[in-house]
C-alpha positions in Angstrom: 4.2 -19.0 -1.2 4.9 -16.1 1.2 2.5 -12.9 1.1 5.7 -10.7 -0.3 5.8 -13.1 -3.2 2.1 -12.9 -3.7 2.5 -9.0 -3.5 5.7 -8.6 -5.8 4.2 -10.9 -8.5 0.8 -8.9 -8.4 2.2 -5.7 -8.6 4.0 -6.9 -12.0 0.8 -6.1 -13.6 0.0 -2.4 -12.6 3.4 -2.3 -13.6 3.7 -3.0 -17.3 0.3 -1.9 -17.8 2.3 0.9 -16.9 3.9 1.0 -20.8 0.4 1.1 -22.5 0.5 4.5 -23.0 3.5 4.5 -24.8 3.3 1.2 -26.7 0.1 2.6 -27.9 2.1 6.0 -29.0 4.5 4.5 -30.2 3.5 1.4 -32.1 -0.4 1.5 -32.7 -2.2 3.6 -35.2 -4.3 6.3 -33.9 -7.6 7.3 -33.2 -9.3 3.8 -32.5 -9.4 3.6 -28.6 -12.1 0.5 -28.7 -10.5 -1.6 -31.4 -7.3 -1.7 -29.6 -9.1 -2.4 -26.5 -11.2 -5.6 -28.3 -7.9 -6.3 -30.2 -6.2 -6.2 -26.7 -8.6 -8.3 -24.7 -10.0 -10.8 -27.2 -7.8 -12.8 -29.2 -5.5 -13.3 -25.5 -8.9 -15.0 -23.9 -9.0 -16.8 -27.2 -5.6 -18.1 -26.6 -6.2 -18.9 -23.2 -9.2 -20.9 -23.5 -7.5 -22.6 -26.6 -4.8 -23.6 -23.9 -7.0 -24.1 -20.6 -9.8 -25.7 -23.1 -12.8 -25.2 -20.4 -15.8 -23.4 -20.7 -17.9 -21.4 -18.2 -20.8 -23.9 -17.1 -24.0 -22.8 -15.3 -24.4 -19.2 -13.3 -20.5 -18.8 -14.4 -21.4 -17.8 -18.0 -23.4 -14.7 -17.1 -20.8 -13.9 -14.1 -17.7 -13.9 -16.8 -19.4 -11.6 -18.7 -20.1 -9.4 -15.8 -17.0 -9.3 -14.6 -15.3 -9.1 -18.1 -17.9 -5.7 -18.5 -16.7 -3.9 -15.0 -13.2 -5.1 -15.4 -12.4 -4.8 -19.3 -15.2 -3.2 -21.6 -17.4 -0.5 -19.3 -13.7 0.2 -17.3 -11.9 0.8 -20.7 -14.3 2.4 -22.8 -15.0 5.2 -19.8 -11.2 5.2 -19.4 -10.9 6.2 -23.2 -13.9 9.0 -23.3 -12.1 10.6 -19.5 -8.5 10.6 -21.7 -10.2 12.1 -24.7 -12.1 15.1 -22.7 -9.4 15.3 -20.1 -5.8 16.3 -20.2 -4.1 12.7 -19.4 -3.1 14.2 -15.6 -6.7 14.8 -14.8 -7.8 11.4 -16.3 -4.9 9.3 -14.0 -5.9 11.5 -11.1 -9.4 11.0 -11.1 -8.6 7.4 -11.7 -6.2 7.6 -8.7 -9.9 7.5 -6.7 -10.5 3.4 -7.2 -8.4 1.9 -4.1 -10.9 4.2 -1.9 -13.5 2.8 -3.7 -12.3 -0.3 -3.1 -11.9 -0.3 0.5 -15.7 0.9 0.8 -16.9 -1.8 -1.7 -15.1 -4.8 0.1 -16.3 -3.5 3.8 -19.9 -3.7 2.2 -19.8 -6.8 0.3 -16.9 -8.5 1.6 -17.1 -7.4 5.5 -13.5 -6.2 4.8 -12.2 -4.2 7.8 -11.8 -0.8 7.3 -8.2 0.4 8.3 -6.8 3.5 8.7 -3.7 3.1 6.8 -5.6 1.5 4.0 -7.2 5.1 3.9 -4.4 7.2 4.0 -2.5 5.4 2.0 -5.2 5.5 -0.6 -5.0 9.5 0.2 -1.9 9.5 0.0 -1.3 7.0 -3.3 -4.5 10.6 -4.8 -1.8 12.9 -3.9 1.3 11.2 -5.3 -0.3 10.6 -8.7 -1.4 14.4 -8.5 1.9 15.1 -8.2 3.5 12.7 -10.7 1.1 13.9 -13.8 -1.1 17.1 -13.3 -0.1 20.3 -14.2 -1.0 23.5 -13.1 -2.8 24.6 -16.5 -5.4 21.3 -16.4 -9.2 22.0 -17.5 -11.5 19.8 -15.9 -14.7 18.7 -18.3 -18.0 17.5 -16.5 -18.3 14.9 -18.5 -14.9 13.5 -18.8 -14.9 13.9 -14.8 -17.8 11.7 -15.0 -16.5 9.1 -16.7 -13.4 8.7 -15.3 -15.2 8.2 -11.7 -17.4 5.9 -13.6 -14.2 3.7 -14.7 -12.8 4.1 -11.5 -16.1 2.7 -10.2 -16.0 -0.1 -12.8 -12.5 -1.5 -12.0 -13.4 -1.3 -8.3 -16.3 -3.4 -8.5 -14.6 -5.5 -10.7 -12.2 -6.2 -8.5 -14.3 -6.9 -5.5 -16.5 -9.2 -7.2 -13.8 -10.6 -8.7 -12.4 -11.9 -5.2 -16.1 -12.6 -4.3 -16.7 -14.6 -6.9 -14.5 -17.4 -7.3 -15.1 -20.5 -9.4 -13.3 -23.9 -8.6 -10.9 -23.0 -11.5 -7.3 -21.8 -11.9 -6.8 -18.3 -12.3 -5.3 -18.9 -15.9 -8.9 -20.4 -17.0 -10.7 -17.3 -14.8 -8.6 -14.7 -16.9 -9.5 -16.3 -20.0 -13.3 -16.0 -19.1 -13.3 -13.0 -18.4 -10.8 -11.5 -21.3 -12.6 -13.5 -23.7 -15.9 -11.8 -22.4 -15.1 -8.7 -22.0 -13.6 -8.4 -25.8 -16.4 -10.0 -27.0 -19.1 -7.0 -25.4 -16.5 -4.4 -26.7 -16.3 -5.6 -30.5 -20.1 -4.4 -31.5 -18.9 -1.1 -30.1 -15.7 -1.0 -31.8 -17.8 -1.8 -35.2 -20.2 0.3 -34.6 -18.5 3.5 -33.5 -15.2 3.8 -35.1 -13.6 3.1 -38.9 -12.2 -0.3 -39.6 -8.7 -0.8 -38.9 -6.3 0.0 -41.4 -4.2 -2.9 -42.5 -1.7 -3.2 -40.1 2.1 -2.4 -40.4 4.9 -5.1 -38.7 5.3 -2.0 -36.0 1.6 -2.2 -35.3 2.0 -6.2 -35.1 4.4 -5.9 -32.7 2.1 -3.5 -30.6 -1.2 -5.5 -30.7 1.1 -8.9 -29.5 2.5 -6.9 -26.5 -0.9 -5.6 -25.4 -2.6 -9.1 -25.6 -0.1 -11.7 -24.7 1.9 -9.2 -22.2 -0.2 -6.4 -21.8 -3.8 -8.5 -20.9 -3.1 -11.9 -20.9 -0.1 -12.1 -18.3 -0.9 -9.3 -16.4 -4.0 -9.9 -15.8 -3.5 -13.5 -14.9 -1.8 -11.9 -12.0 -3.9 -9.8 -11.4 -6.8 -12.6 -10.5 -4.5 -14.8 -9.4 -3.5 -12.1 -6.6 -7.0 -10.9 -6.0 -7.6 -14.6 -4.8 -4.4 -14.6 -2.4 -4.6 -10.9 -1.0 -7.0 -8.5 -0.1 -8.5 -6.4 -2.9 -7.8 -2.6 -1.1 -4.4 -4.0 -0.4 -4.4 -5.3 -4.6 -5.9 -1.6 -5.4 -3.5 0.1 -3.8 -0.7 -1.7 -6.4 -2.6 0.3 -9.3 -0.8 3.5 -8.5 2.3 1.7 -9.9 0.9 2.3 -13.5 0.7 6.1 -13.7 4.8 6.0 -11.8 5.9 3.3 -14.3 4.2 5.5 -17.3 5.8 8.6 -16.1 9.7 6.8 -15.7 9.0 5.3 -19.2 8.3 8.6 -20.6 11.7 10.2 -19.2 13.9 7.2 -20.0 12.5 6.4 -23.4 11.1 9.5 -24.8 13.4 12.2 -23.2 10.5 13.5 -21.4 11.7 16.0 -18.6 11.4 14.8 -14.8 10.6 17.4 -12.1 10.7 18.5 -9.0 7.8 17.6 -8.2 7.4 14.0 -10.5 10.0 13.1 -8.4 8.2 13.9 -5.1 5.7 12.1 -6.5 7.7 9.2 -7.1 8.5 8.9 -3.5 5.3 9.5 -2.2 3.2 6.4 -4.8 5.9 4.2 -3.7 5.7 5.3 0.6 1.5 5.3 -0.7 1.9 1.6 -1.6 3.9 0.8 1.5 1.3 2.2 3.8 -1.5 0.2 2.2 0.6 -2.9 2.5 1.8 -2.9 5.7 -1.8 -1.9 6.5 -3.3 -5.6 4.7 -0.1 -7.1 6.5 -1.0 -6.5 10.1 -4.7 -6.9 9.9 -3.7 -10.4 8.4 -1.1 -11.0 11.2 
């Protein structure tokens, strides 16, 4: 399969991850961040281990459930307390930081190359998300600062190690490791620090089965299965399709306005993700 293919189909997930925000809106109930997250992440590893029917065996156990931590449960629950404390522009922006981090983490533990498009389009990928969702009256918080570069942190990690380590399995039975993982280490915190879940309506049905099978099961089966294909900074650097997908949704769904500069924006996360391509592309050539 061609390295375009590999790209497109990898970028699929950044994408509709893209319409969490505004399935979650729209179609969840509010106010319980960590019990959508286990809701999200759980019962799609179930399913997937229910159809790949293989368990982790040796060092793998304790490596799923590091990797299920720094990609699912520490990324998410410091994504939710930076969204909380910080005005959803700020939050994506500070987000915005992982590809960097990526690059760094993979010339350290990977011996990754360190090239200077990968760098500038990371700078530029910052600056394009800026652009797309912060607005002039945002407040930044210390501590929601903090833990959106602590997620950002989190996913990046997650993502090297996740091309580091790489078990003689598919990808479908690696997702279902790692989802299954990373639900279970989020469900005592979900019990523990929020109410119990009201019984859900057919709307939040709906929601909950998008987010799992769609949302976290799919999507991140691509994810893996391109972080084994491509290089993770050139894999990073599809994430700033999310907060661009977000923002279209909004204006196409919800009527919310586009401006000037969104639309700049727009341009400048799509050239962003060009640049960090065509960067991976010609150190692989």
């Amino acid at each position: 399969m061609s390295r375009l293919t590999d790209t497109a189909l990898t970028a699929l997930a950044p994408a509709i991850w893209g319409s969490t925000y505004i399935v979650t809106t729209q179609l969840l109930p509010p106010g319980l961040p960590l019990t959508v997250a286990a809701l999200r992440a759980l019962p799609a590893g179930l399913c997937l281990l229910l159809i790949v029917r293989r368990l982790p065996w040796g060092a793998w156990w304790w490596k799923s459930f590091v990797l299920g931590a720094l990609n699912f449960s520490l990324f998410w629950a410091c994504l939710f307390v930076s969204a909380y404390r910080l005005p959803g522009g700020v939050a994506a922006t500070v987000g915005a930081i992982q590809p960097l981090i990526v690059i760094a983490l993979a010339r350290v533990v990977l011996g990754s190359p360190v090239k200077l498009l990968s760098v500038l389009g990371g700078l530029a990928g910052i600056a394009g998300v800026a652009l797309l969702v912060l607005s002039p009256q945002a407040v930044l918080d210390p501590l929601g600062v903090a833990a959106g570069l602590a997620g950002a942190v989190s996913m990046a990690c997650g993502t090297v190690m996740s091309r580091r380590w790489k078990p003689p399995v598919s990808p479908l039975t690696f997702t279902a490791w790692q989802l299954t993982a990373g639900g279970l280490l989020l469900l005592p915190a979900a019990l523990w620090l929020e109410p119990g879940l009201p019984v859900p309506t057919l709307q939040n049905l709906i929601g909950f089965a998008y987010l799992g099978l769609i949302g976290a099961a799919l999507t991140y089966l691509l994810w893996f299965r391109g972080l084994a294909r491509l290089e993770p900074s050139a894999v990073a650097a599809l994430g700033f399709l999310s907060p661009l997908v977000a923002v279209l949704l909004g204006w196409s769904l919800l009527g919310q306005a586009l401006t000037a500069p969104q639309i700049t924006g727009v341009v400048v996360v799509l050239a962003s993700v060009w640049i960090s391509q065509r960067a991976q592309a010609g150190a692989s050539r």
